[in-house]
TORKOL-4160 file (C-alpha; in steps of 0.2 Angstrom, whole numbers, padded with zeros to 4 digits, m for minus):
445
<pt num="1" X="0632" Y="m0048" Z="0160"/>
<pt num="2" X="0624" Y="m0051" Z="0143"/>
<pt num="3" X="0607" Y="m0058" Z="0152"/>
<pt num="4" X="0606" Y="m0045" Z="0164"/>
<pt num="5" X="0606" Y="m0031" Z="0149"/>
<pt num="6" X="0594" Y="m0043" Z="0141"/>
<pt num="7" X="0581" Y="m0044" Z="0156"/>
<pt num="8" X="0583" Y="m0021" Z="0156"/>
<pt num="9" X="0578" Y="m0020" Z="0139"/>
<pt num="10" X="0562" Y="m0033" Z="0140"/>
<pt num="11" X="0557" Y="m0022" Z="0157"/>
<pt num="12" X="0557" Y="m0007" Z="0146"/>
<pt num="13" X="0547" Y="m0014" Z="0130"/>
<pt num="14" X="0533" Y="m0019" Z="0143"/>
<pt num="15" X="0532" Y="m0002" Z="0155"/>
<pt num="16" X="0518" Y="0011" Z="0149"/>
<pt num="17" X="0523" Y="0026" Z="0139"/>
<pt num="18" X="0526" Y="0037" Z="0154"/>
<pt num="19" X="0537" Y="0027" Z="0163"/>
<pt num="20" X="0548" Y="0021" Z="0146"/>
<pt num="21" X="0565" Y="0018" Z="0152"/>
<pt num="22" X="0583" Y="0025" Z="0143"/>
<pt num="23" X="0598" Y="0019" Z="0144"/>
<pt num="24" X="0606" Y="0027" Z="0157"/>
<pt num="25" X="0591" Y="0029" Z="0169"/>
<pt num="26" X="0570" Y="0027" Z="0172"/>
<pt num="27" X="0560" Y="0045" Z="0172"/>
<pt num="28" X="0549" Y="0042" Z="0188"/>
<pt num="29" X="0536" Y="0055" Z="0194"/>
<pt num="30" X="0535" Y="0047" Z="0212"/>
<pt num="31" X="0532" Y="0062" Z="0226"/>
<pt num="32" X="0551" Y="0058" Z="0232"/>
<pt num="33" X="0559" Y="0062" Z="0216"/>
<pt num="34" X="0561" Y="0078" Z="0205"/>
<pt num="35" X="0549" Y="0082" Z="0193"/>
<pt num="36" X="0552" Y="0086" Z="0174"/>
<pt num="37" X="0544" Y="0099" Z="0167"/>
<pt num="38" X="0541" Y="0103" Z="0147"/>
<pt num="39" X="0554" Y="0113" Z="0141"/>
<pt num="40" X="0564" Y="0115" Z="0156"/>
<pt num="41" X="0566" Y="0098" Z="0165"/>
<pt num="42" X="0579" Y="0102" Z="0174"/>
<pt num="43" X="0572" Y="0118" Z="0180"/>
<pt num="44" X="0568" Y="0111" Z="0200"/>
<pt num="45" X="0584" Y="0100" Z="0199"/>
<pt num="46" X="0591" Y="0106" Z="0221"/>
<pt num="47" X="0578" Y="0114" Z="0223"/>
<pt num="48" X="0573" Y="0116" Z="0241"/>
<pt num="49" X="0556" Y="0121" Z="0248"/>
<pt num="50" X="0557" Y="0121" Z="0263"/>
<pt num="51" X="0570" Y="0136" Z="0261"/>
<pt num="52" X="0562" Y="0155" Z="0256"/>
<pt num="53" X="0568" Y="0162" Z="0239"/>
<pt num="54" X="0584" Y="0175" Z="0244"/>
<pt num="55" X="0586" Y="0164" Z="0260"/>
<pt num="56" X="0599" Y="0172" Z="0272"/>
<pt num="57" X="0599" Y="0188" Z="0259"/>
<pt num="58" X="0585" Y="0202" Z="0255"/>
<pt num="59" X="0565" Y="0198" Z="0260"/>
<pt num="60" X="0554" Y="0191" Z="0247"/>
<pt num="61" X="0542" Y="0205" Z="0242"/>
<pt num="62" X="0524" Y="0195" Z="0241"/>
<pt num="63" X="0510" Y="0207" Z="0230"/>
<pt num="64" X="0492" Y="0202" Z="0235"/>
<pt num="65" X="0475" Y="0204" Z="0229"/>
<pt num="66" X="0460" Y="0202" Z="0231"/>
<pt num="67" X="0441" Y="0197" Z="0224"/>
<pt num="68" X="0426" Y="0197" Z="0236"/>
<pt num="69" X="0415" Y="0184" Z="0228"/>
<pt num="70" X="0402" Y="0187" Z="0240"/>
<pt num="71" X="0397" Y="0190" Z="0259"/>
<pt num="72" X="0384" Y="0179" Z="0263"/>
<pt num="73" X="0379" Y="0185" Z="0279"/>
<pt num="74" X="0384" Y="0199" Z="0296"/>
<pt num="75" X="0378" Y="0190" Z="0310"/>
<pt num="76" X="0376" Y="0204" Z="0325"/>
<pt num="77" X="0373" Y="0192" Z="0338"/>
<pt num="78" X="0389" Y="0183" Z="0335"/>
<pt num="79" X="0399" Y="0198" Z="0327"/>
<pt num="80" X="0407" Y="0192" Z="0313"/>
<pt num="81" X="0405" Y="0189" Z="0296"/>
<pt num="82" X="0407" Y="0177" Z="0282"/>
<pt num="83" X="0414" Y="0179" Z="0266"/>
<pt num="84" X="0421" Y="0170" Z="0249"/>
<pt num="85" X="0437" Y="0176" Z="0242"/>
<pt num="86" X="0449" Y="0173" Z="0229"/>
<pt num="87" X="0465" Y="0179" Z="0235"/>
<pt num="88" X="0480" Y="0180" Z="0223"/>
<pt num="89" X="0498" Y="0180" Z="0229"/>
<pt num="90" X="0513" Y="0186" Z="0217"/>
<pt num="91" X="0532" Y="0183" Z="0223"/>
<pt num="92" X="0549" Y="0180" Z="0212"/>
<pt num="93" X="0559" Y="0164" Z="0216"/>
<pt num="94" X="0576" Y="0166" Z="0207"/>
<pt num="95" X="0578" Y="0146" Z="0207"/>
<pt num="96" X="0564" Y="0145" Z="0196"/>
<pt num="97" X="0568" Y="0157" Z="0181"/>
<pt num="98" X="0570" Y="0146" Z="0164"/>
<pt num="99" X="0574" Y="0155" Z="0145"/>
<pt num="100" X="0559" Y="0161" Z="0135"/>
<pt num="101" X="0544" Y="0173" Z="0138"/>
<pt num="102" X="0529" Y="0160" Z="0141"/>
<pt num="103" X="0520" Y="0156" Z="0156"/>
<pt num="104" X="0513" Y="0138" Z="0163"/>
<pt num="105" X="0500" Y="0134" Z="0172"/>
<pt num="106" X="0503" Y="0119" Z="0182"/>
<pt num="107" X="0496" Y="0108" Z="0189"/>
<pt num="108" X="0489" Y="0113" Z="0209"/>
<pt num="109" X="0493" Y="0098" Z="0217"/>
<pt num="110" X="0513" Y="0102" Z="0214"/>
<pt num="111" X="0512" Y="0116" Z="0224"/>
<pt num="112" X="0518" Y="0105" Z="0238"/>
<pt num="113" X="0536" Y="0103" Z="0228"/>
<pt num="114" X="0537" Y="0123" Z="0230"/>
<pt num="115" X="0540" Y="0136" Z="0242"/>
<pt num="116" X="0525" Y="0146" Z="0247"/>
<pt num="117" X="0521" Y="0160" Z="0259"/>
<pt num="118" X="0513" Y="0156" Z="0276"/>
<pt num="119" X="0498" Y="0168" Z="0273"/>
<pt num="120" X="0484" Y="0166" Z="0286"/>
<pt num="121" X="0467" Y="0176" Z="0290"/>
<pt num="122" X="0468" Y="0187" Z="0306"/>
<pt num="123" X="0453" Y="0186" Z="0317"/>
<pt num="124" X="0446" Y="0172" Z="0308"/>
<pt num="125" X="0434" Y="0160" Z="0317"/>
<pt num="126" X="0432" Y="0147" Z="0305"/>
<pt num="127" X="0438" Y="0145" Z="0287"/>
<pt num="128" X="0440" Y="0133" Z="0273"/>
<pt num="129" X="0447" Y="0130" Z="0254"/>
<pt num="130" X="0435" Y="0125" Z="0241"/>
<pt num="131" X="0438" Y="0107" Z="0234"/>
<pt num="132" X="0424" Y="0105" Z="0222"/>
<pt num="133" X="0429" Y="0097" Z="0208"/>
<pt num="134" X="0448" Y="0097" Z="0216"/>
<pt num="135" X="0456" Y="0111" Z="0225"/>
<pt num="136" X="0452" Y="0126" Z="0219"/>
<pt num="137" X="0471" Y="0132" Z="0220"/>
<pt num="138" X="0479" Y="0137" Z="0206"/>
<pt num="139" X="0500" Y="0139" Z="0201"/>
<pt num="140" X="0506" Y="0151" Z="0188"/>
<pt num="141" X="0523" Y="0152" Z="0183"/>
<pt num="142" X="0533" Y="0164" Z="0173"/>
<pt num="143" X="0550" Y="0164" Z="0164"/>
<pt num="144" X="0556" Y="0177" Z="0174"/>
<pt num="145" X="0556" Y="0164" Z="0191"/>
<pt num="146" X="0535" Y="0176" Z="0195"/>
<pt num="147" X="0524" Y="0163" Z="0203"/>
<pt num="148" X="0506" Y="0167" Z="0205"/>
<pt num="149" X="0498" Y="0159" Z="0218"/>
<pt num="150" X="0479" Y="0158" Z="0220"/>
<pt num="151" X="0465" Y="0152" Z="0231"/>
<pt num="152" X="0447" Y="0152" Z="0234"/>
<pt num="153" X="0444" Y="0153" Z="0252"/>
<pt num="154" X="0427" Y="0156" Z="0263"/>
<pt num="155" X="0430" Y="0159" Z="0279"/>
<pt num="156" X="0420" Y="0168" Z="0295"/>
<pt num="157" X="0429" Y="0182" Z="0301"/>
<pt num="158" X="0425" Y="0193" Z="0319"/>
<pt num="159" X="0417" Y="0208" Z="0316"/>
<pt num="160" X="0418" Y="0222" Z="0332"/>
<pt num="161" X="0402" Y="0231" Z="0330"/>
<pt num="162" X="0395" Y="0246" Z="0340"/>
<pt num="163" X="0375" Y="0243" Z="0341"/>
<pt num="164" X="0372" Y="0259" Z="0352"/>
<pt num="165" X="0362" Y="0267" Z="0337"/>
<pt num="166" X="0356" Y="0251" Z="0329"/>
<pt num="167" X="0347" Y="0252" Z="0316"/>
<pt num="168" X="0355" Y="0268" Z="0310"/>
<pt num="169" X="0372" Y="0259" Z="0312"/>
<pt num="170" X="0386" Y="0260" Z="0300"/>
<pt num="171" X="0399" Y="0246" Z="0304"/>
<pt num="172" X="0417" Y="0244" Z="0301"/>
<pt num="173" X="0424" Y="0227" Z="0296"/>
<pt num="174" X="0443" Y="0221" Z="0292"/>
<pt num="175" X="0450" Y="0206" Z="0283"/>
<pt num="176" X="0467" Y="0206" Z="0287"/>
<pt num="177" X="0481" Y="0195" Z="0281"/>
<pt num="178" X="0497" Y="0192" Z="0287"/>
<pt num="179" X="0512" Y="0181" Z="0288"/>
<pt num="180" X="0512" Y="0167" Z="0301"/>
<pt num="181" X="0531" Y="0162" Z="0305"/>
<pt num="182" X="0540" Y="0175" Z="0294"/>
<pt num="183" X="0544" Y="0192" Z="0300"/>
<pt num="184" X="0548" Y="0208" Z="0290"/>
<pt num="185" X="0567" Y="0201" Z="0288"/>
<pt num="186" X="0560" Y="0186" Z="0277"/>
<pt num="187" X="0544" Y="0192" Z="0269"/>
<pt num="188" X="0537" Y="0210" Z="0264"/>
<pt num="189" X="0519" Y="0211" Z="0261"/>
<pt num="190" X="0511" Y="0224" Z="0249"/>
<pt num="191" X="0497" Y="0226" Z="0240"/>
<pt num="192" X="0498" Y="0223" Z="0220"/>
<pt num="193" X="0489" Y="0239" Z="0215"/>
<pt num="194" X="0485" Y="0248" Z="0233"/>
<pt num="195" X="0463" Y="0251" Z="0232"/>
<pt num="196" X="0464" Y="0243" Z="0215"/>
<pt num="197" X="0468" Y="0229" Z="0221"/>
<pt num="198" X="0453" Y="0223" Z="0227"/>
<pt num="199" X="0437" Y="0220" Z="0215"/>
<pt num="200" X="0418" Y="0216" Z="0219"/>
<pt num="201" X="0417" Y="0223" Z="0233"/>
<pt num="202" X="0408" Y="0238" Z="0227"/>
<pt num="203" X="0396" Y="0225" Z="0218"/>
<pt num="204" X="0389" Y="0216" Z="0233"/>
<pt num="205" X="0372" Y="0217" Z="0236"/>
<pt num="206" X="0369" Y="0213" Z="0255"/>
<pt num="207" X="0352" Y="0210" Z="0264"/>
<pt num="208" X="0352" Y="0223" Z="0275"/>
<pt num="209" X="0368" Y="0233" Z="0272"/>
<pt num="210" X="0374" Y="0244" Z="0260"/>
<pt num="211" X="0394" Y="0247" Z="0256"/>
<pt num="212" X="0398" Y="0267" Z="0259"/>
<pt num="213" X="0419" Y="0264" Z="0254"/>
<pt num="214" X="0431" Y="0253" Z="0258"/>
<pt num="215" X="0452" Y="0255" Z="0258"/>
<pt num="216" X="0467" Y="0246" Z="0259"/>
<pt num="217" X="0480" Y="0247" Z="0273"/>
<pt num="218" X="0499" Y="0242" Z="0274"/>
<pt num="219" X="0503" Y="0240" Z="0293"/>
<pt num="220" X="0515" Y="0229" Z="0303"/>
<pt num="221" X="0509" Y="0217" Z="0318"/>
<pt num="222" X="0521" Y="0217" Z="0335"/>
<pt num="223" X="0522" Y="0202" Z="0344"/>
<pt num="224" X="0531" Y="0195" Z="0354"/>
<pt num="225" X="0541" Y="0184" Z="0341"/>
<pt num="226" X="0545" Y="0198" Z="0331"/>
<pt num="227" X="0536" Y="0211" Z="0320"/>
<pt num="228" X="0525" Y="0204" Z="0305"/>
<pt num="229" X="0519" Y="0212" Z="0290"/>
<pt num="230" X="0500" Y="0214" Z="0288"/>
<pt num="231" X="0489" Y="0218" Z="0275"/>
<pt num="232" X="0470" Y="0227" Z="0278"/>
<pt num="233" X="0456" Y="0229" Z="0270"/>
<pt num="234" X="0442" Y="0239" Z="0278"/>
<pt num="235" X="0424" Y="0242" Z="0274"/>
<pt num="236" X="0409" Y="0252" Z="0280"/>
<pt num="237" X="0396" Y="0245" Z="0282"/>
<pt num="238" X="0378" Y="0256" Z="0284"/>
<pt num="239" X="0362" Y="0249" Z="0288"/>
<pt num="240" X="0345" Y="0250" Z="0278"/>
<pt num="241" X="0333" Y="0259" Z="0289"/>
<pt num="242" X="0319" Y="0255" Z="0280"/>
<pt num="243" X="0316" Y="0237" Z="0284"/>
<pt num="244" X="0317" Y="0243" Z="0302"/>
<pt num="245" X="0302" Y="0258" Z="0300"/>
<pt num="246" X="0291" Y="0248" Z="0290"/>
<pt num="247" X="0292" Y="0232" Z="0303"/>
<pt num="248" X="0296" Y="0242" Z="0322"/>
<pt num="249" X="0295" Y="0260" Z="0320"/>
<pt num="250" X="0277" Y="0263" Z="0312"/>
<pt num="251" X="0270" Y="0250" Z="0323"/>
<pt num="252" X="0274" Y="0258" Z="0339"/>
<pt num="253" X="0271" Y="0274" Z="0334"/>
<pt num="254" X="0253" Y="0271" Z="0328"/>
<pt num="255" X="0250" Y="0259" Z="0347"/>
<pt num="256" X="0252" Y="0278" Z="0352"/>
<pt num="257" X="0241" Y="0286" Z="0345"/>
<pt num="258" X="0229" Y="0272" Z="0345"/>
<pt num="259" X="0229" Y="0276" Z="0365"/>
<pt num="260" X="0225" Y="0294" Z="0364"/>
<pt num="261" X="0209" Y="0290" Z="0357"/>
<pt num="262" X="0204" Y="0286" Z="0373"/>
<pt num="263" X="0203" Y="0305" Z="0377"/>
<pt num="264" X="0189" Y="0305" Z="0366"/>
<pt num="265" X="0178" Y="0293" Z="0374"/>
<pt num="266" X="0171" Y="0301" Z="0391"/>
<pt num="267" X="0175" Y="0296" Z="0408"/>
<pt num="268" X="0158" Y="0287" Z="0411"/>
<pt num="269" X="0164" Y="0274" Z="0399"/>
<pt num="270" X="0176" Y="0262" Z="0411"/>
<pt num="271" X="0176" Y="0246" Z="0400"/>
<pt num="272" X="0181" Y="0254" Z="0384"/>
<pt num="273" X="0195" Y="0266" Z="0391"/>
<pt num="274" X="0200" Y="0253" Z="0403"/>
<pt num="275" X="0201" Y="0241" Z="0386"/>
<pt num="276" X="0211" Y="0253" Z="0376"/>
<pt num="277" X="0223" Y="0255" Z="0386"/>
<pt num="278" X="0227" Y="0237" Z="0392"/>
<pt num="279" X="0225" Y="0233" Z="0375"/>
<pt num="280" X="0239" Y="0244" Z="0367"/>
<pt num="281" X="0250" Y="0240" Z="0383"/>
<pt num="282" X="0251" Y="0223" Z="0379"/>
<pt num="283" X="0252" Y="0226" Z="0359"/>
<pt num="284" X="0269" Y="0238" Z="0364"/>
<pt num="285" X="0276" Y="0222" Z="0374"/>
<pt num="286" X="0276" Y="0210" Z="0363"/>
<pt num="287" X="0284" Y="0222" Z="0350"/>
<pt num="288" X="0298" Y="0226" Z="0362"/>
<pt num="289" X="0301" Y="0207" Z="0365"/>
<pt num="290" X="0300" Y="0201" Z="0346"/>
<pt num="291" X="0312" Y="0217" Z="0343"/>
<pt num="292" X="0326" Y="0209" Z="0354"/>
<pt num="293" X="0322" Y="0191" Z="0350"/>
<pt num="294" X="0333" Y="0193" Z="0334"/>
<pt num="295" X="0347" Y="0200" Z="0345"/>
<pt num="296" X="0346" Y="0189" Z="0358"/>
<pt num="297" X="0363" Y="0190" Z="0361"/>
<pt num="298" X="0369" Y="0207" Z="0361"/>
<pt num="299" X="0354" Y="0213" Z="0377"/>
<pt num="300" X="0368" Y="0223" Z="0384"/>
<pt num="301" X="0368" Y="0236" Z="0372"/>
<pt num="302" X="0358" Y="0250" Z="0374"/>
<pt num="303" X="0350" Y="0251" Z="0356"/>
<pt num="304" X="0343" Y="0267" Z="0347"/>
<pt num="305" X="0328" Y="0256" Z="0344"/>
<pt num="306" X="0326" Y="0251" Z="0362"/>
<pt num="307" X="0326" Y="0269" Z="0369"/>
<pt num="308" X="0312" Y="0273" Z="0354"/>
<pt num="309" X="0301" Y="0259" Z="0361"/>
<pt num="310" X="0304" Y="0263" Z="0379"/>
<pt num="311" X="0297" Y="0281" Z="0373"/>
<pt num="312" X="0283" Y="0274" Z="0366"/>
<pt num="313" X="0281" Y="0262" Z="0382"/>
<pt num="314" X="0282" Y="0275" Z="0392"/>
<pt num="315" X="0267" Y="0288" Z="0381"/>
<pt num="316" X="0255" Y="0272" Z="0381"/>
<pt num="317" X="0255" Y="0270" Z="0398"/>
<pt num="318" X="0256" Y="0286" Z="0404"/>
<pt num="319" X="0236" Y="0288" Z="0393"/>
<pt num="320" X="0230" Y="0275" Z="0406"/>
<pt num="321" X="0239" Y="0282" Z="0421"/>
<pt num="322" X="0230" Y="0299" Z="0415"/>
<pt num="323" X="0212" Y="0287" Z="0415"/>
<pt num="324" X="0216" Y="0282" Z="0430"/>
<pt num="325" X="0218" Y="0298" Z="0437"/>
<pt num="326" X="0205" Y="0307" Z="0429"/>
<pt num="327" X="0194" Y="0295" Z="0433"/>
<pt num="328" X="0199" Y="0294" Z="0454"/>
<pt num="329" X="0196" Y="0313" Z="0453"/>
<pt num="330" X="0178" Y="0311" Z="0445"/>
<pt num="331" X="0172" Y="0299" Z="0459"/>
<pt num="332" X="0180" Y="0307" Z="0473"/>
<pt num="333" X="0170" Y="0324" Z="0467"/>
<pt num="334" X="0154" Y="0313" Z="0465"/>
<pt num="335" X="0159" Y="0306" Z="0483"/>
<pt num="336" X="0164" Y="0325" Z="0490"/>
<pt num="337" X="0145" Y="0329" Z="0483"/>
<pt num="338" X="0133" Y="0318" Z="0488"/>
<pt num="339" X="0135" Y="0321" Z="0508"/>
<pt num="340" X="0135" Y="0342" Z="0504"/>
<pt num="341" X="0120" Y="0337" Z="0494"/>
<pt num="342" X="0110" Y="0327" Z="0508"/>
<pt num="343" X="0118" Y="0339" Z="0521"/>
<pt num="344" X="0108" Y="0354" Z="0510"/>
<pt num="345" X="0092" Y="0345" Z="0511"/>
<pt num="346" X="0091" Y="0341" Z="0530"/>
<pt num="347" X="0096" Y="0358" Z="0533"/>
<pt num="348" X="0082" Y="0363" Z="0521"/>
<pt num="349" X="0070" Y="0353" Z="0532"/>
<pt num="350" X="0075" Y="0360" Z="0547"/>
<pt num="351" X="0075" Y="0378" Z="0545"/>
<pt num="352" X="0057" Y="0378" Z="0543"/>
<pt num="353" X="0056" Y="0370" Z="0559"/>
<pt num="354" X="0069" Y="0381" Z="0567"/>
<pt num="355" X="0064" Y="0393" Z="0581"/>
<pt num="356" X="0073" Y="0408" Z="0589"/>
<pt num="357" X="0081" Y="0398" Z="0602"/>
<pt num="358" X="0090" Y="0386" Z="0594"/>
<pt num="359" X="0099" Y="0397" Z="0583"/>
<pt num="360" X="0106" Y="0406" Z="0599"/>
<pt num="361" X="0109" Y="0390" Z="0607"/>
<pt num="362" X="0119" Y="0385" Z="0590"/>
<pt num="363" X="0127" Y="0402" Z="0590"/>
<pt num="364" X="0134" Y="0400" Z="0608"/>
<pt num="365" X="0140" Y="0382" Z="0606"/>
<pt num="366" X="0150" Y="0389" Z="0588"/>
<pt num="367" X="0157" Y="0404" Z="0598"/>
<pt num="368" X="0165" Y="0393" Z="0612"/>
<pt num="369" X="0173" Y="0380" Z="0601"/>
<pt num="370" X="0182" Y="0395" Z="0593"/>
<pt num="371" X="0191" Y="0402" Z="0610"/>
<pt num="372" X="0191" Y="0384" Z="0616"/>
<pt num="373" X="0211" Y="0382" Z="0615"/>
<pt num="374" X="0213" Y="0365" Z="0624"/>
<pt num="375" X="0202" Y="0355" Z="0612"/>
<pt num="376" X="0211" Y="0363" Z="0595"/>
<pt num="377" X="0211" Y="0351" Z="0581"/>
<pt num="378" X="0220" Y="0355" Z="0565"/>
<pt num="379" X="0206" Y="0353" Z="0549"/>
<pt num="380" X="0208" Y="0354" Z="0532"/>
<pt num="381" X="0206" Y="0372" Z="0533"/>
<pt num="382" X="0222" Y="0384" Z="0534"/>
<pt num="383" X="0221" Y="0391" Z="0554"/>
<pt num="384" X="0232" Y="0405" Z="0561"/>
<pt num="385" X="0246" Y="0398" Z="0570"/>
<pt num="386" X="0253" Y="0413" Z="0574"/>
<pt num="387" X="0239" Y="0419" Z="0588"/>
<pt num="388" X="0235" Y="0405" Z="0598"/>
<pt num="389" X="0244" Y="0403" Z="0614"/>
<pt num="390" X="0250" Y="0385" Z="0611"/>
<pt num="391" X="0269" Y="0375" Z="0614"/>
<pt num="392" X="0282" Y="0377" Z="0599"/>
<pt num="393" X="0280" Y="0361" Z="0594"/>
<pt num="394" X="0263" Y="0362" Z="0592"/>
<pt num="395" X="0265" Y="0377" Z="0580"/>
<pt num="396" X="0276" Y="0369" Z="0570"/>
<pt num="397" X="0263" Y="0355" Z="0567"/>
<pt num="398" X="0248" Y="0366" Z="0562"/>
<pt num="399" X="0262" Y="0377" Z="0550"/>
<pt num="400" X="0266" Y="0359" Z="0542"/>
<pt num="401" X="0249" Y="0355" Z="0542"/>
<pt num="402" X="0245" Y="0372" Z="0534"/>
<pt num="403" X="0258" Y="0370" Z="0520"/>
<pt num="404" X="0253" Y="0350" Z="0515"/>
<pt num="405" X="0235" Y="0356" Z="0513"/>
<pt num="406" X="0242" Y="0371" Z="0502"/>
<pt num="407" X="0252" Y="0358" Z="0491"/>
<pt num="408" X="0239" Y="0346" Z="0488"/>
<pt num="409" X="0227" Y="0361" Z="0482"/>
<pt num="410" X="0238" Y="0365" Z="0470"/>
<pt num="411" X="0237" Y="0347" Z="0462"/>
<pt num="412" X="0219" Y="0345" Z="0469"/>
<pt num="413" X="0209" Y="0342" Z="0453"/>
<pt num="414" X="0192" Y="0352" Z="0452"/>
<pt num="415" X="0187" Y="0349" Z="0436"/>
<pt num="416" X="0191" Y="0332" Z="0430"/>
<pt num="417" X="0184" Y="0332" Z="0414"/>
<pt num="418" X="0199" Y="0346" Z="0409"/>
<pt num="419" X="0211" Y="0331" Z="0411"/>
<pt num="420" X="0207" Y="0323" Z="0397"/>
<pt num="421" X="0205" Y="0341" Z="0389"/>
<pt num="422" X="0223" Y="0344" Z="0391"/>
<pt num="423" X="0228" Y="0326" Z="0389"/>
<pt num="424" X="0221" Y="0331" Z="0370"/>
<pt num="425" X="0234" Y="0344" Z="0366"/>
<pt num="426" X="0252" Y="0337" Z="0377"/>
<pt num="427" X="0253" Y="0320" Z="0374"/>
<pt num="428" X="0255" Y="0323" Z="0356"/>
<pt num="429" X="0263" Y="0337" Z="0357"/>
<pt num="430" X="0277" Y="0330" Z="0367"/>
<pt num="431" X="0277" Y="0315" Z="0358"/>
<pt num="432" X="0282" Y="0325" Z="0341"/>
<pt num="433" X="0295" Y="0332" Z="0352"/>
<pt num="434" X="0305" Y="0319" Z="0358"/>
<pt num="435" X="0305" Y="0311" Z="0339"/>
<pt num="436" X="0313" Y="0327" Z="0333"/>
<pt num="437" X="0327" Y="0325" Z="0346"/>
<pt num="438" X="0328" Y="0309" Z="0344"/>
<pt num="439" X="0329" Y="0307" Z="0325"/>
<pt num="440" X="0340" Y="0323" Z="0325"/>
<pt num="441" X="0352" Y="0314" Z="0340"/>
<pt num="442" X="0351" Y="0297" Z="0331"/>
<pt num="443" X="0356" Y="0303" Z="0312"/>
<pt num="444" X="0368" Y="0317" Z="0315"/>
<pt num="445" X="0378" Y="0315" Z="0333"/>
């Protein structure tokens, strides 16, 4: 007996300082036994934390709030966002109250000896905790059993976005937090000072957005495991237009105006019209496709810039259509003249050789292909159907044949050059007013 109480007390001259042993027992810190803290060591002595504080009694009320350290980046291609947080989590554990009015910081890493709420990110795609230097967690506690809880936590959450007037979107986003496996008989959430409770948002300075307002929530997710509580933030996020006019808008425009020029250079002028217009064409393609390339993903929306492209598209070639037209016309009047004017000078030639006779002989041969009904051909000018002694159907040809020569005079052309005349005064004119309706339909409906 006496040896034994001999070889105790050598054991305990050679431990270290933090394991020095008394008499009646040895303070270990080993993960499977209790830890002693300053000024209250027996302060977690049966505690259990695999058990909520109030179990089988009231819920736990957990205050929440938030820092946004910063959103790095709103990816409209994958609709979500990522963002850096510091959330901050308040609840009172009865079994950890102790006498005084101080407060401890603790160690992080002993949060896995204490009960803590089963918090999780709704919607979130991917997320991680910062461990850089060590976790950044940290554990407060207060005399009165108050344990702050704090985390800083980046994570990418989905984002629904409506891109029908992109860019002269404004977004709405949501980081919603809720409770994983207990419902609202276990755990109440709530935020700590409702829109107080959440700081720097209003700080952040984002590439191409701006933040109008945000607002907390207080709602209640039903599943089919129960009802949980659920906290919301959500934010508004509006667009800078400007990057967007300097970069599409102004471009486009002025590839149409660049193609009226074109109604200034004369019709005789084929290689410079004809290059004008390709030209601009082309130019207007590859800004459509470069503006899409960044949204590569998201083609089946319908975008307010799109339909401004396809306006302007649609103005550029419509100038060399109008060439093209204008020009047809031109040639087929130069065409239409040349035989009238060759026909004028044999008919010149031959009246001074003409003689009596052969102006009666011409005269009869006129008169009898007029009463000739049986050799009837319908020409390009109008002809009475309504006095020849012919079959129905045969009417009804020569009134249909009346009526398609009246409808292609009205859009006969007789003086070409007025195309481009006109072409000087519509095109811009309806081009100034399609951009008021579509400015005024994209920035107040």
């Amino acid at each position: 007996m006496f040896c034994r109480y001999f070889c105790f007390l050598s054991l305990c001259l050679f431990l270290p300082t933090q394991r020095r042993c008394s008499l009646g027992h040895i303070s270990d810190l080993r993960g499977g036994d209790t830890a002693s803290l300053p000024g209250f060591e027996n302060l977690t002595m049966g505690y259990n934390k695999y058990l909520r504080p109030y179990f089988g009694g009231e819920p736990v009320q957990i205050a929440m709030s938030l820092d946004i350290a910063s959103i790095s980046s709103i990816s409209e291609s994958d609709m979500d966002y990522t963002a850096t947080i510091y959330l901050r989590q308040r609840w009172t554990d009865p079994r950890l109250v102790f006498h005084g009015n101080k407060s401890f910081t603790l160690d992080a890493r002993l949060v896995e000896l204490l009960w803590v709420p089963d918090t999780y990110i709704v919607e979130s795609k991917r997320s991680f905790l910062h461990d850089v230097t060590v976790g950044n967690r940290l554990i407060r506690l207060f005399s009165n059993g108050t344990i702050l809880y704090a985390l800083r936590i980046t994570t990418t959450v989905a984002c629904n976005m409506d891109l029908s007037k992109y860019p002269m979107d404004t977004q709405t986003c949501r980081l919603q937090l809720e409770s994983w496996g207990y419902d609202e008989n276990d755990v109440i959430f709530t935020w700590l000072r409702g829109n107080d409770s959440v700081h720097g948002i209003e700080k952040l300075r984002l590439s191409q957005y701006t933040v109008e307002r945000y607002y907390t929530l207080v709602s209640t997710s039903q599943q089919e495991t129960g009802s949980y509580p659920r906290l919301i933030l959500q934010f508004e996020l509006r667009r800078n237009v400007l990057y967007f006019i300097l970069e599409t808008y102004v471009p486009s425009t002025l590839l149409v105006m660049l193609s009226w020029v074109s109604f200034w250079i004369t019709l005789d002028s084929v290689p410079a019209r004809t290059c004008i217009g390709v030209t601009t064409v082309l130019s207007m393609t590859t800004l459509m496709i470069g503006s899409r390339s960044s949204l590569s993903k998201t083609n089946c929306f319908i975008k307010a810039i799109d339909v401004y492209l396809g306006i302007c598209f649609s103005f550029i070639f419509g100038a060399l259509v109008e060439y093209a037209v204008a020009h047809y016309s031109s040639s087929q009047k130069c065409a239409a003249k040349a035989p009238q004017e060759g026909r004028a000078n044999e008919l010149t030639k031959e009246m001074e050789e003409v003689n009596i006779t052969n102006i009666l002989n011409s005269s009869i041969t006129s008169y009898k292909r007029k009463i000739s009904f049986t050799s009837i051909e319908i020409s390009s000018d109008n002809v009475n159907c309504g006095g020849l002694t012919m079959k129905t159907h045969e009417k009804i040809k020569c009134v249909l044949r009346n009526k398609m020569h009246r409808i292609i005079g009205y859009f006969t052309i007789q003086n070409p050059s007025n195309v481009d005349h006109y072409s000087k005064l519509l095109f811009p004119l309806f081009f100034m007013l399609v951009n008021v309706f579509y400015w005024a339909y994209y920035l107040y409906f």
